[in-house]
Every structure is written in C-alpha cells, then in structure tokens.
C-alpha positions as CSV (number, residue, x, y, z in Angstrom):
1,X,0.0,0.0,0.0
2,X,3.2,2.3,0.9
3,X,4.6,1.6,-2.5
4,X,1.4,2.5,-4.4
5,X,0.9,5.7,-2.3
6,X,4.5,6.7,-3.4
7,X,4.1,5.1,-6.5
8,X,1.3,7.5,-7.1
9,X,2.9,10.9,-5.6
10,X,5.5,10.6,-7.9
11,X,3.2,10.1,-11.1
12,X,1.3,13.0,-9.4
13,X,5.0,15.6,-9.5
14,X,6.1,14.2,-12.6
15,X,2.9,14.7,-14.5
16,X,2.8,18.5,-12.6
17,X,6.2,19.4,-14.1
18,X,5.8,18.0,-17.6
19,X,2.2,20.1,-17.9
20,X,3.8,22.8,-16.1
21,X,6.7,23.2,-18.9
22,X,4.1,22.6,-21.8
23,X,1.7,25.0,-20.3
24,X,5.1,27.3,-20.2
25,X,6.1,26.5,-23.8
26,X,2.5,27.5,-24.9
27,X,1.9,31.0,-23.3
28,X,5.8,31.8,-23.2
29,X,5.5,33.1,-27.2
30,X,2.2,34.6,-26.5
31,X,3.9,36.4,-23.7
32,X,7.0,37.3,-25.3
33,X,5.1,39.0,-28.3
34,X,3.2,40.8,-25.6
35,X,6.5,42.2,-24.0
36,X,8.0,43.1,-27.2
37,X,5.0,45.2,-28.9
38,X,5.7,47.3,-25.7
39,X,9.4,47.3,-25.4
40,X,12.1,49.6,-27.7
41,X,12.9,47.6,-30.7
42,X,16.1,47.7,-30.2
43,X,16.5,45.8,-27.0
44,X,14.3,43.1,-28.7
45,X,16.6,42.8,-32.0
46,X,19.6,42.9,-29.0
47,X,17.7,39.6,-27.3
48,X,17.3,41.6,-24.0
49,X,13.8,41.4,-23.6
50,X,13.7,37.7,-22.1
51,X,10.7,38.4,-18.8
52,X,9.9,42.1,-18.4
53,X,9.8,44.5,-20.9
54,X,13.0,46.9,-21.9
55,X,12.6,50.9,-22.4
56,X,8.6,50.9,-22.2
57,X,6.9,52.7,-24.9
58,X,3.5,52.5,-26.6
59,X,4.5,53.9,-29.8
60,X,3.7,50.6,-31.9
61,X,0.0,51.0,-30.4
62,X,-0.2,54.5,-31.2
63,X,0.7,54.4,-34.6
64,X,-1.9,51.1,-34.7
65,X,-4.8,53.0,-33.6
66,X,-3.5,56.4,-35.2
67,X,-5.2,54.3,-38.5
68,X,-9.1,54.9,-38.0
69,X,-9.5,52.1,-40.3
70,X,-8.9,50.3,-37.9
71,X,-11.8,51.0,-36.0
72,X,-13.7,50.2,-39.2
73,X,-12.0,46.4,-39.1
74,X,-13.2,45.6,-35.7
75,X,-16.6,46.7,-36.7
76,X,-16.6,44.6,-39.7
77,X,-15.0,41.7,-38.3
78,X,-17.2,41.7,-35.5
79,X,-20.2,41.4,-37.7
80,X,-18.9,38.6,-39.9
81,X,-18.1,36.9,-36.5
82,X,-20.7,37.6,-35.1
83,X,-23.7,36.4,-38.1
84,X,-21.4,33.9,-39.4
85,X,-21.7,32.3,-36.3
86,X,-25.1,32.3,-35.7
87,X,-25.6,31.2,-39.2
88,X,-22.7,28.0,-38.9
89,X,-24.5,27.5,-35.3
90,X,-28.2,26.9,-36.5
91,X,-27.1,24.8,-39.4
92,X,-24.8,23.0,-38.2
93,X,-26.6,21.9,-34.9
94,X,-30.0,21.3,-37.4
95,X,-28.2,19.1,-39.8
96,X,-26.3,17.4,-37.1
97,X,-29.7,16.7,-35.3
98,X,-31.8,15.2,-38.4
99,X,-28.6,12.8,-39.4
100,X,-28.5,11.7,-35.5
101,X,-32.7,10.1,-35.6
102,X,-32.3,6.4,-36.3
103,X,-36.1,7.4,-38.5
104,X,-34.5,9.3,-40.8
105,X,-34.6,7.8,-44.2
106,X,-31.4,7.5,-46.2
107,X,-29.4,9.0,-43.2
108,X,-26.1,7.3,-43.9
109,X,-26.1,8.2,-47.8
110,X,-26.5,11.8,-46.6
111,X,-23.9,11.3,-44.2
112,X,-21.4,9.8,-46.8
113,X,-22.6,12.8,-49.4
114,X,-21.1,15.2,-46.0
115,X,-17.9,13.1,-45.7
116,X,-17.2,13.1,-49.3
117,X,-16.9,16.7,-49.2
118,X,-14.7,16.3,-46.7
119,X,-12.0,14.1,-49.1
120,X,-12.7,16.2,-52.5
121,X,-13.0,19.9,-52.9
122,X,-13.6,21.9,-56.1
123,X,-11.0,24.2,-56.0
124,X,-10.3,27.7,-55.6
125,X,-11.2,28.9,-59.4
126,X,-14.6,27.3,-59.4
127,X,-15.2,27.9,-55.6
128,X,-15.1,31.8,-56.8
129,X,-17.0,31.1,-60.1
130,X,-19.9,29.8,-58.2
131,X,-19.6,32.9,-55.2
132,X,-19.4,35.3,-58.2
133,X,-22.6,33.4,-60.2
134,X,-24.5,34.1,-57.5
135,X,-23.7,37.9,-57.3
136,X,-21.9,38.0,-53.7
137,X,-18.4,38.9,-54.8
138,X,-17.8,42.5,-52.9
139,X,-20.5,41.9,-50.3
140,X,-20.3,40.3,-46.8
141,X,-22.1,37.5,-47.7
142,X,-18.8,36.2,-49.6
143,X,-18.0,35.7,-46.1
144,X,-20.6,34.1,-45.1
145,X,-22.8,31.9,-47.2
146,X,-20.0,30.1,-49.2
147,X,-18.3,28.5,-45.7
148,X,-22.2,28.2,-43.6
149,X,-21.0,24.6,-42.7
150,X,-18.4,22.7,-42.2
151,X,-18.3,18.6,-42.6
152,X,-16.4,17.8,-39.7
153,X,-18.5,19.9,-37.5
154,X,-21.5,18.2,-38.7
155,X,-20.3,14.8,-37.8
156,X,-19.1,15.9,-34.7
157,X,-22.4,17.2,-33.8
158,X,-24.3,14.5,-34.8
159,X,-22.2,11.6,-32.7
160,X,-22.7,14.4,-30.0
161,X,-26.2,13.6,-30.3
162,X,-26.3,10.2,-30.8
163,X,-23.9,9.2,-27.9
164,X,-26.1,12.0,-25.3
165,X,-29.4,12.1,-26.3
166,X,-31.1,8.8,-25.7
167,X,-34.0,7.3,-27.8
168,X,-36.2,7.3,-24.7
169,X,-36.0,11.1,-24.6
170,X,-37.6,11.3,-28.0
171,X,-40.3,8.9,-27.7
172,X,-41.4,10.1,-24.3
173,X,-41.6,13.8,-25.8
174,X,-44.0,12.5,-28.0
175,X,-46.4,10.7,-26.1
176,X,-46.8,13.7,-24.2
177,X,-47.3,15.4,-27.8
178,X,-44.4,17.6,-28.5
179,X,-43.5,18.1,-32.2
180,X,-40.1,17.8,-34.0
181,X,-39.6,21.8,-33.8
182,X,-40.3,21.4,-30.1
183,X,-38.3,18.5,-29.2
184,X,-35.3,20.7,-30.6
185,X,-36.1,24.4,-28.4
186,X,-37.3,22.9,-25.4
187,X,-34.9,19.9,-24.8
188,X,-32.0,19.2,-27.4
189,X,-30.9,22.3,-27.3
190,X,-31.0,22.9,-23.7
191,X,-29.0,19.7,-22.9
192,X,-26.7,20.3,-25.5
193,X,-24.7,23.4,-24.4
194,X,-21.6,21.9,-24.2
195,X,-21.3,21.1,-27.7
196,X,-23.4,25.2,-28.7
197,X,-20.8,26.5,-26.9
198,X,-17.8,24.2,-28.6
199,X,-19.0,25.0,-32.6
200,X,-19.6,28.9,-31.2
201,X,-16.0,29.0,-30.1
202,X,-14.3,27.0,-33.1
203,X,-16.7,29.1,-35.7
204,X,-16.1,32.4,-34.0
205,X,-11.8,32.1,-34.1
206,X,-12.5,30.9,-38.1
207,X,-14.5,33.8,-39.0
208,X,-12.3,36.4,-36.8
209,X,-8.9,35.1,-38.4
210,X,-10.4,34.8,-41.8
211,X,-8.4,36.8,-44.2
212,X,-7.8,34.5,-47.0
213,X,-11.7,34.6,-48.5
214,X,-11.8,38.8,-47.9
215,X,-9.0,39.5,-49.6
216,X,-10.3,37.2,-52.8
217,X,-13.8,38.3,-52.7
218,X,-13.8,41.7,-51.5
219,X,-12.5,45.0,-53.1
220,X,-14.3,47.7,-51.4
221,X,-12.1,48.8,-48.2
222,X,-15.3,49.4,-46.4
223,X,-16.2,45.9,-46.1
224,X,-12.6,45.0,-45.1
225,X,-12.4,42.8,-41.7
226,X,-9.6,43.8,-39.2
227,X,-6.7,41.3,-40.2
228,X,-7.0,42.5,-43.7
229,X,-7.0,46.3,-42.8
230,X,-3.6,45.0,-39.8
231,X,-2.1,43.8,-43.2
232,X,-2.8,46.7,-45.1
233,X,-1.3,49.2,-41.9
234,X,1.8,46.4,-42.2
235,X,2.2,47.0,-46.4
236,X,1.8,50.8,-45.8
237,X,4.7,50.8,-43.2
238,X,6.4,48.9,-45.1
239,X,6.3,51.7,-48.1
240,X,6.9,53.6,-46.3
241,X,10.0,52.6,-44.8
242,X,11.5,52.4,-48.6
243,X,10.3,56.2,-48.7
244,X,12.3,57.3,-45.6
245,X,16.3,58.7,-46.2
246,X,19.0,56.4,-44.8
247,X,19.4,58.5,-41.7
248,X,15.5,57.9,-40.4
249,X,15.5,54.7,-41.7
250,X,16.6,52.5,-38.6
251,X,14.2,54.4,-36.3
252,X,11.2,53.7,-39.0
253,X,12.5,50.2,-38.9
254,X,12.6,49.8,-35.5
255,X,8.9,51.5,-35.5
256,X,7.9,48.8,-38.0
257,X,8.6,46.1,-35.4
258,X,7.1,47.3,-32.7
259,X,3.6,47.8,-35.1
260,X,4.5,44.2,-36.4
261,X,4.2,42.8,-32.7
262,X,1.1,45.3,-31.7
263,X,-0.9,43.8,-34.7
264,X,-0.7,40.2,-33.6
265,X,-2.2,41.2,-30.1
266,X,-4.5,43.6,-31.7
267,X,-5.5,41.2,-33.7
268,X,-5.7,38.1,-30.9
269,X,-7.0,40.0,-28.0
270,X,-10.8,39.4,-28.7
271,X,-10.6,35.6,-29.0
272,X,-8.3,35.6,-25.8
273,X,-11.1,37.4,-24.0
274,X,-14.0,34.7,-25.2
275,X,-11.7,31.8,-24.4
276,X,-12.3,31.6,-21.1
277,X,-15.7,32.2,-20.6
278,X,-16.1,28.8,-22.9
279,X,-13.2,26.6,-22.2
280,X,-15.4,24.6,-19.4
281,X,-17.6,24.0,-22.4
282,X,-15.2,23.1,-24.7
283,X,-13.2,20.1,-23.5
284,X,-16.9,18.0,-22.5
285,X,-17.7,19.0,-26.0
286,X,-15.0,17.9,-27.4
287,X,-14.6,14.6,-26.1
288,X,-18.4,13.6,-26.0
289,X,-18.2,14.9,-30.0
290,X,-15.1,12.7,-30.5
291,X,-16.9,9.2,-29.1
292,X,-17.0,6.9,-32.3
293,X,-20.4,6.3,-33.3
C-alpha cells in the first residue's frame, strides 16, 4: 500500500512538471510577443527582452490605432463573426440533429454525401465562379454563405447527439405530444450546451482570423475585416520605410517592429477574452463529440 501511495505521488509531481513546462512552452511566445510590442525595438533585435519588458513605450500601439480604419476592421470583423456564427450554429446543430434520428430515411447516404466533401473539394477557381454566379463577390455574404457549414463539425455534432441524447428522450416527448420543432427548443438544445458553446468557439476564431476569403472576394475597403486592414497598416509601413532617407531609416524600422508585434495582439486579444468564458464548455464538448459512433 506504501509503495502505491509513493508510486502514485510521484506520477502525481512528474505529470505537474511535464504540464507545467508545456503549459510554459505554450503562453511563453504569447507572452513574449506581448513584451515586445511594448518594449524599444532595439532591446528586442539585442535579445534583451527575455521576462519584463525593456525601455517601455506605446509607440507601436499609437501608430496602430492612429489608423481609423482600424476601427472600421473591428466593426466589420465583429459582424462577420458575429452572423457567421449564428448562421454556422443553427445549421450545423440542425443538420447534425436530423442525421443523429435512427427514422431518418437515407441517413447514412447523406452522411457519406457530407464526408465526401470532406475528401474532395472543387477548387479555388470554381469555388469563386460559383460565389461570383450568385452575385456575392464584394458583399459580406462572400463571407458568409459560401463556408455556412463545415463537414467535420457536422459529424461531430451528430455523434454528440447520438452518444447524449437517448431514444427514450424522443419517444417520451412524443407521447406527451411535443412536435419535432419542439423537441429541438425545449430539450436538445438545452442539454446540448456543451457542444453550442464548442461549434460557437471554433466558428467564432475561423470567422475572426479569416483573411484569406476577404481579400479574394472583396475589393471595397469598407467591407474589409480587421486582419485584412492589420495587413494593409503592415504594407503601408512597409512603403513607407522604402520612402524614408537612410538616416531615419533605422528608427522607421525599428517603429515597424514594434507595429509588427502590436498587430498580432490587436489582432488576438478578442478571442483571448472569449476563451475563457467557454473553455469549461469546450473540452466536454470535445470529447463527448469525439466518441465513435
């Protein structure tokens, strides 16, 4: 019993320190980008700036936020975050729901049709052809309609379902007469929080660190989301660094860094500020979506 006991306590501080020094090797960059986008530039090219921050200054923010279209970004990107995700939400929880009843005819063709999307995709070129057919090149639905679901959410989803939400629970809704529609408001969704809260989270980080479909679809500035108008701050620093004489350029340089390391926390702050609030959610979620079924 003695042996166990120690046996145990030292499983116990060995499995402390590994997590410890993971946990460490995950937030140390995080941190260190933090320091830096506060510290002068040239104490971070020097490798000084190791735990606390060297020469404080907030001149990489200011000339962030000196751009009002930056402003603009966060109102944009919070509105394709915010729709997109209440559009991804709704259908994906729907379709994973009907592909989870055991009634549903031809459920498993539909669920290979999903997966097959999952193991063949069109392509860029036609992927824009078909977003530009339908008229939604240059709007905000460019950002929206063309990625309302993804496949592996939907499986996830519906095992979710399937491995939480016995039979019995249906069939005693129904004797006591409660429809489909309100089966779904009054008791699948309410036990399902866990898994709302998991395809909010992952659905919410894709649509706020989208860039890649804006800047293909979109060419008014106005509809811009942030990371496109952090890139365009980046390239316009960057111009203007070639612009600059050879006796200003090492300060503008220096400058540049400092705006280089403000973006990425501009940029990451919202997301590190919803994490939290969800991350009790999100690892029952993910394991009770992950159960083979």
């Amino acid at each position: 019993m003695k042996v166990q006991m120690g046996f145990d306590r030292a499983f116990d501080v060995v499995n402390i320190v590994l997590m410890s020094v993971v946990t460490l090797l995950v937030l140390y960059p995080l941190y260190f980008i933090l320091i830096s986008s506060v510290s002068d530039p040239v104490a971070v090219n020097a490798g000084k700036v190791w735990i606390w921050p060297q020469g404080f200054t907030w001149d990489g923010y200011r000339q962030i936020f000196k751009d009002h279209t930056i402003y603009l970004g966060y109102r944009n990107s919070l509105f394709y975050t915010t729709v997109g995700t209440a559009f991804n939400v709704v259908l994906t929880i729907s379709a994973g729901y009907v592909l989870s009843r055991k009634d549903l005819v031809g459920r498993h063709f539909f669920t290979f049709l999903i997966v097959f999307t999952m193991l063949f995709h069109g392509g860029l070129i036609p992927t824009y052809l078909v977003v530009k057919t339908l008229g939604m090149v240059n709007t905000v639905w460019a950002l929206i309609i063309p990625g309302a679901v993804s496949a592996f959410y939907i499986i996830v989803v519906r095992t979710y379902f399937q491995s939480s939400l016995p039979d019995e629970l249906l069939e005693a809704a129904q004797i006591d007469g409660c429809s489909n529609l309100s089966f779904i408001g009054r008791i699948v969704i309410p036990l399902s929080a866990p898994i709302v809260a998991v395809m909010v989270l992952f659905y919410a980080v894709s649509h706020w660190n989208a860039y890649f479909g804006a800047l293909i679809y979109l060419r008014n500035s106005n509809l811009f989301p942030l990371q496109l108008v952090l890139r365009q701050i980046l390239l316009a620093n960057q111009v203007q660094d070639l612009a600059m004489d050879t006796e200003n350029m090492t300060d503008v340089l220096m400058k540049s860094e400092l705006i280089k390391y403000g973006v990425i926390i501009v940029a990451s702050l919202p997301m590190l500020v919803l994490y939290p609030f969800l991350q009790k959610y999100l690892i029952k979620g993910v394991m009770l979506g992950s159960i083979k079924g």
